[in-house]
C-alpha positions as CSV (number, residue, x, y, z in Angstrom):
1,X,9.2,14.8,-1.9
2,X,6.5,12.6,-1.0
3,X,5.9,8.8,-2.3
4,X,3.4,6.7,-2.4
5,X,3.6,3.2,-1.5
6,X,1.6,-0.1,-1.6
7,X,1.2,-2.0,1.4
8,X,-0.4,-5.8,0.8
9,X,-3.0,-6.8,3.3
10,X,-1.1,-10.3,3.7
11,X,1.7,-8.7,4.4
12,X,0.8,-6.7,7.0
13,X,-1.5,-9.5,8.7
14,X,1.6,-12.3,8.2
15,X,4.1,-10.0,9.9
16,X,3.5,-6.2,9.8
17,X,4.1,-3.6,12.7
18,X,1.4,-1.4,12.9
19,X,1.7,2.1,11.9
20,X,-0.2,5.1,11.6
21,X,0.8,8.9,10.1
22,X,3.8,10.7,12.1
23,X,5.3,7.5,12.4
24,X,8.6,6.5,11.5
25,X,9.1,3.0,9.6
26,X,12.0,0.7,8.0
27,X,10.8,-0.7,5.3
28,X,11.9,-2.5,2.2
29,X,10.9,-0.9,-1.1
30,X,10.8,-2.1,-4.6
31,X,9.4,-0.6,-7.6
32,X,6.4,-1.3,-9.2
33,X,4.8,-1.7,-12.4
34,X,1.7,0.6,-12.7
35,X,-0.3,-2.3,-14.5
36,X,0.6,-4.7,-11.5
37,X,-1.5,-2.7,-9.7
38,X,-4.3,-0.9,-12.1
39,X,-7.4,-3.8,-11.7
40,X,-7.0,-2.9,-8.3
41,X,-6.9,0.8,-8.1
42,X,-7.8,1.7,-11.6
43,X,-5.0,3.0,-14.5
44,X,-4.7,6.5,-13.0
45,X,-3.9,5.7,-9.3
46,X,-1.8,2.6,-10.1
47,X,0.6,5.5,-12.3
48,X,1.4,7.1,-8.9
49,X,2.3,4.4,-7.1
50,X,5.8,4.4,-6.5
51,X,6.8,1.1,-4.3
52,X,5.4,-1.6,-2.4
53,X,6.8,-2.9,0.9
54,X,8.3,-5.9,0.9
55,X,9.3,-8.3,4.1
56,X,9.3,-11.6,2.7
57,X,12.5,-12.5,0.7
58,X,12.3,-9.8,-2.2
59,X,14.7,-6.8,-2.0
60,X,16.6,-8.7,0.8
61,X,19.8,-7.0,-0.7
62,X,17.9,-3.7,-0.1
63,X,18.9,-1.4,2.9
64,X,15.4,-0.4,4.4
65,X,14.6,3.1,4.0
66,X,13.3,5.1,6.6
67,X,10.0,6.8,6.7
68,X,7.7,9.2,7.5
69,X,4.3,8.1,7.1
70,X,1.6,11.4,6.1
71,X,-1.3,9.2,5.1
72,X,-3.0,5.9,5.3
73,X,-6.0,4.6,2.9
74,X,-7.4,1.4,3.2
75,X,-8.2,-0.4,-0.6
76,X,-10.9,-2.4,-1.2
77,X,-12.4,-3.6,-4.4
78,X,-14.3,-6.7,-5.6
79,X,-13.3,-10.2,-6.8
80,X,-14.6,-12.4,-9.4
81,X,-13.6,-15.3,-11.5
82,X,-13.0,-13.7,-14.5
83,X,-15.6,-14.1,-17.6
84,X,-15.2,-17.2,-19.4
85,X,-12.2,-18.7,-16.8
86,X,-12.1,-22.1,-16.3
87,X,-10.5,-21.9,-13.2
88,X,-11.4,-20.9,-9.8
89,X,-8.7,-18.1,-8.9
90,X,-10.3,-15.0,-8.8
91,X,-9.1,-11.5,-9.5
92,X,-9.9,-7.9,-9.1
93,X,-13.0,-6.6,-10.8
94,X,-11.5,-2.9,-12.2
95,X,-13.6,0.2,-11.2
96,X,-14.6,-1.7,-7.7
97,X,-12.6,0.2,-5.5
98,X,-13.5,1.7,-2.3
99,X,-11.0,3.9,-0.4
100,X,-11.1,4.2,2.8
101,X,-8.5,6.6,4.7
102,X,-7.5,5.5,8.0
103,X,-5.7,6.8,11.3
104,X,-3.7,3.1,12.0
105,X,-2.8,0.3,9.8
106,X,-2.7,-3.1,11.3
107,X,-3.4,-5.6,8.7
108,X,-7.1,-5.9,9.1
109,X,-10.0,-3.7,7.6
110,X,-13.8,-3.3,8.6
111,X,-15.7,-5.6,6.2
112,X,-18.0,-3.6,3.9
113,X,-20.8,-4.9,1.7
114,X,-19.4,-6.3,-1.4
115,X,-15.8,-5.4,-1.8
116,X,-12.8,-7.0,-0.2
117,X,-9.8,-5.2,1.2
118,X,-6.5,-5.6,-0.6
119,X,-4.1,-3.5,1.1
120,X,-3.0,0.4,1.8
121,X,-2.0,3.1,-0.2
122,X,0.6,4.9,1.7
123,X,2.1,8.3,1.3
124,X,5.2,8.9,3.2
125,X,8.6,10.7,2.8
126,X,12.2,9.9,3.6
127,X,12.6,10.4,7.4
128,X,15.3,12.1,6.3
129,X,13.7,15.0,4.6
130,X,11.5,15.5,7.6
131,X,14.5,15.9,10.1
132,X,15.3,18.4,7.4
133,X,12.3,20.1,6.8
134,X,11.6,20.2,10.8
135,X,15.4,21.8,11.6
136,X,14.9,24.5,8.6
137,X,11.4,25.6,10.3
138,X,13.8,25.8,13.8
């Protein structure tokens, strides 16, 4: 069974090991909630997201799990104050985003016109399984 996984481009750039499919990785996972995730990604990918990575103080009481990773995809989308704010955070614009599969992570994306990178999309499945899967095709 595969998962997919968001990766946050802070993250990875404050303290992330690079990674890339085939590898193996320890990571902390907590579930998300789709709408967390939707102005980035849009409604229907934010529903298949099943975790995001976490190394910096949530899910400490968590045993890593180990993975597989199968696929990489970088996520971009644009920012903008929102209409009629009076602040000056801004936030995703929905329907922006701009995937981008990759062969390595490491934190940093290629700047394209108009959109900013956010983070990865990740598919992956329990290292586990793959041991599995590999010694039943043996």
């Amino acid at each position: 069974m595969t998962v997919t996984i968001w990766v946050d481009d802070w993250q990875m750039q404050c303290c992330g090991e690079d990674f890339a499919p085939g590898d193996v990785v320890s990571w902390r996972l907590l579930e998300v909630d789709p709408e967390d995730y939707a102005d980035v990604v849009g409604d229907e990918r934010a529903a298949g997201i099943d975790f995001r990575e976490e190394h910096h103080g949530q899910g400490d009481e968590q045993a890593p799990s180990s993975l597989e990773v199968l696929t990489i995809a970088e996520v971009h989308c644009r920012y903008a104050l929102p209409p009629g704010s009076t602040g000056n955070t801004y936030h995703p614009v929905p329907g922006t985003t701009v995937l981008v599969p990759v062969e390595r992570a490491d934190g940093w994306a290629k700047a394209r016109p108009d959109v900013r990178f956010a983070g990865y999309l990740v598919t992956a499945r329990r290292a586990a399984e793959a041991s599995e899967g590999a010694a039943a095709r043996s």
